[in-house]
Backbone bond lengths (Angstrom), bond angles and torsions (degrees), N, CA, C in turn:
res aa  C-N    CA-C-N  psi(-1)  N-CA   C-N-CA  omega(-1)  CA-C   N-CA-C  phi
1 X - - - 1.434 - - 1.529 108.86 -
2 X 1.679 128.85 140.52 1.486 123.71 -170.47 1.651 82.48 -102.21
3 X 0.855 97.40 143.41 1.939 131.08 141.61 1.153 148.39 -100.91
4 X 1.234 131.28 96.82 1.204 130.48 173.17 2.044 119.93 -53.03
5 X 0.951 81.64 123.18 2.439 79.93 -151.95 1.980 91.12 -137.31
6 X 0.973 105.72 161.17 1.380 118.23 -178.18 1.877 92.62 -91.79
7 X 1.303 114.15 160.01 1.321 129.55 161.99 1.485 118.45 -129.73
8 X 1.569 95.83 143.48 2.320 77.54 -170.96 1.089 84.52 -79.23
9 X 1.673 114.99 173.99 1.769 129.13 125.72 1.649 78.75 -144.59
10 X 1.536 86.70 169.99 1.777 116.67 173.46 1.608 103.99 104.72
11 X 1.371 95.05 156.19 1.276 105.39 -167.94 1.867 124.58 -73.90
12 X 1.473 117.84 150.02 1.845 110.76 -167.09 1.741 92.55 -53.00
13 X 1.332 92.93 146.87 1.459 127.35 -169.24 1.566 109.18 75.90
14 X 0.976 126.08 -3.92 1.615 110.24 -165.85 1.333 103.74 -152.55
15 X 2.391 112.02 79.83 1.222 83.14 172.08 1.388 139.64 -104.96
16 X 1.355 115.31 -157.21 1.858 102.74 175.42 1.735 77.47 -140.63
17 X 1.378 95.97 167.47 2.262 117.23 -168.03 1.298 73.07 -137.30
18 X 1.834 104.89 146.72 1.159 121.29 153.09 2.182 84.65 -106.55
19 X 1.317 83.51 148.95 1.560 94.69 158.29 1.671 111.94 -102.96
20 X 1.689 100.28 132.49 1.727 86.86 -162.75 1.919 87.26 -162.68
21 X 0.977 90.24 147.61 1.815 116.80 175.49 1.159 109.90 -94.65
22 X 1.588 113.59 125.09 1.234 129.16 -169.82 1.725 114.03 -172.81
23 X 1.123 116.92 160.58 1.632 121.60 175.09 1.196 112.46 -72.07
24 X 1.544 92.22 136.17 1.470 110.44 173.80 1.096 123.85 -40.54
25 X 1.347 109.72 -49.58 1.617 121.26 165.60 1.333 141.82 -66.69
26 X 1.508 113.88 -6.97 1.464 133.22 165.03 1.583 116.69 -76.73
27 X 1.057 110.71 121.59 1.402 115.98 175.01 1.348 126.69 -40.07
28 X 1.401 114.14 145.47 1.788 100.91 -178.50 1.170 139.69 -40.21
29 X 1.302 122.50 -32.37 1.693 139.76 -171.67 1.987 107.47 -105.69
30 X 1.927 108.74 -11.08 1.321 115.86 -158.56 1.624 92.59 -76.72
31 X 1.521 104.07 -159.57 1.191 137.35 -171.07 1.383 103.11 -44.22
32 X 1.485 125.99 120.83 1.496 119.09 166.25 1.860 112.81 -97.58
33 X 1.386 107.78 -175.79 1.518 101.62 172.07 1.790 98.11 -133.24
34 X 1.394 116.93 -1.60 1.599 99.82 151.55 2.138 92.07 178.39
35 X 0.900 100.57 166.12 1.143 120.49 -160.35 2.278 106.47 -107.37
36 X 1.384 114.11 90.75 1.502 84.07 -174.63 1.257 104.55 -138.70
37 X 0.968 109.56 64.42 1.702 141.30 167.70 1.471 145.18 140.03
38 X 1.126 106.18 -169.91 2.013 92.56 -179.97 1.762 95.06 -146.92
39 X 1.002 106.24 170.45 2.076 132.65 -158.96 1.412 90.93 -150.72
40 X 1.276 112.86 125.35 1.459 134.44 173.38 1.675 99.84 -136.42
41 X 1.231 110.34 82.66 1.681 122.47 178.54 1.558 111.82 -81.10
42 X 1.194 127.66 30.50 1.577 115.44 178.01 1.413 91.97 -150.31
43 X 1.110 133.05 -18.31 1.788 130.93 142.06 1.600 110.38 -15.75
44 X 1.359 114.56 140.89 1.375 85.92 166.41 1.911 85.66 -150.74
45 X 1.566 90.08 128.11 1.542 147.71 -10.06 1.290 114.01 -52.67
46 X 1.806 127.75 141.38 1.324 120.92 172.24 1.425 109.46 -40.09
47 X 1.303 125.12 145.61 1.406 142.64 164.58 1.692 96.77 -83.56
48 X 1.623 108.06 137.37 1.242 110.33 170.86 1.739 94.13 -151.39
49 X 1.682 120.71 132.81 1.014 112.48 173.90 1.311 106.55 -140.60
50 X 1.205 117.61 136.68 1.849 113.87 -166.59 1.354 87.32 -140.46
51 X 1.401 122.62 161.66 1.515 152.55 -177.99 1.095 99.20 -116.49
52 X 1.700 113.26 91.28 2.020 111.65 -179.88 0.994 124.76 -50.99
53 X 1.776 94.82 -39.72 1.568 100.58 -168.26 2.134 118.70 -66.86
54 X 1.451 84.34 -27.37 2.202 88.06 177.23 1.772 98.17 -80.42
55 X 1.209 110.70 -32.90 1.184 106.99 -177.20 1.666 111.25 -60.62
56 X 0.939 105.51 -44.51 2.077 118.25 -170.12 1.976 100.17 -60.46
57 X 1.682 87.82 -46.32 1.537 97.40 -175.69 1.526 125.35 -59.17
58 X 1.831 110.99 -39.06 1.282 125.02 147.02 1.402 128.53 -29.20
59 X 1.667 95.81 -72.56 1.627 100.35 -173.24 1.478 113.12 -65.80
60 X 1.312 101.38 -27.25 1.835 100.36 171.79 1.380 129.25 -60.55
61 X 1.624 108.16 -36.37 1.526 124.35 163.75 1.469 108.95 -52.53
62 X 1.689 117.35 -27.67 1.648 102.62 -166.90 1.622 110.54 120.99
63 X 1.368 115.63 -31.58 1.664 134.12 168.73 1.609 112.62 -34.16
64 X 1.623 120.16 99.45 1.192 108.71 -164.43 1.329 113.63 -92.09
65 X 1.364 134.27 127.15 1.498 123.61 175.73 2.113 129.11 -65.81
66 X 0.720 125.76 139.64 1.133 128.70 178.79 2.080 109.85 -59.91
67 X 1.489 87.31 171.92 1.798 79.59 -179.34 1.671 107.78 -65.96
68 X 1.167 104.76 -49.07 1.468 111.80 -156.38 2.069 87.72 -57.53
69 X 1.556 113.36 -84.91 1.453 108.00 170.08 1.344 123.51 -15.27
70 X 1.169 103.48 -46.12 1.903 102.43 -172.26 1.997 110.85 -64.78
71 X 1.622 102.36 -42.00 1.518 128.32 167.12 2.073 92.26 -34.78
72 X 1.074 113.46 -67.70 1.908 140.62 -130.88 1.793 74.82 -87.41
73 X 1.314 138.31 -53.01 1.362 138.53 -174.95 1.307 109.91 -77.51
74 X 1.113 116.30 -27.87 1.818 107.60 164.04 1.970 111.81 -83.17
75 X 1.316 100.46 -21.97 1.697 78.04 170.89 1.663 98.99 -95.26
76 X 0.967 161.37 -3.40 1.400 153.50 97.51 1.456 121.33 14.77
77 X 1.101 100.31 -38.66 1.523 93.68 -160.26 1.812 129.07 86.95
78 X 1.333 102.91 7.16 1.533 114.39 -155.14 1.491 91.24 -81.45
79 X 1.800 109.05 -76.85 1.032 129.37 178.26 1.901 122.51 -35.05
């Protein structure tokens, strides 16, 4: 099953999420299957930037988003 799931990068204390599609079963930081955005939560205002259109195409395939993602696609407008 794919998931739409946050990924860290950035350095301890300060992180940054890529938003990215990948298996459920792949580890948090492992193998993705596409990359369609990034979350910068200590920005202030958090930075959030998503690509609706890969995102729409995802969830249409069946690609389930996580809570926190699903949260980040409803202030989007996606959801």
């Amino acid at each position: 099953m794919l998931k739409i799931r946050l990924t860290r990068t950035g350095a301890k204390h300060n992180p940054h999420y890529r938003v990215v599609v990948a298996d459920s079963r792949a580890p948090r930081d492992g193998a993705i299957v596409a990359n369609i955005g990034h979350y910068h939560p200590t920005a202030n205002p958090a930075q959030v930037v998503i690509d609706q259109e890969q995102a729409r195409q995802w969830l249409a395939k069946g690609a389930q988003p996580t809570d926190t993602v699903a949260n980040l696609l409803k202030q989007q407008g996606i959801l």
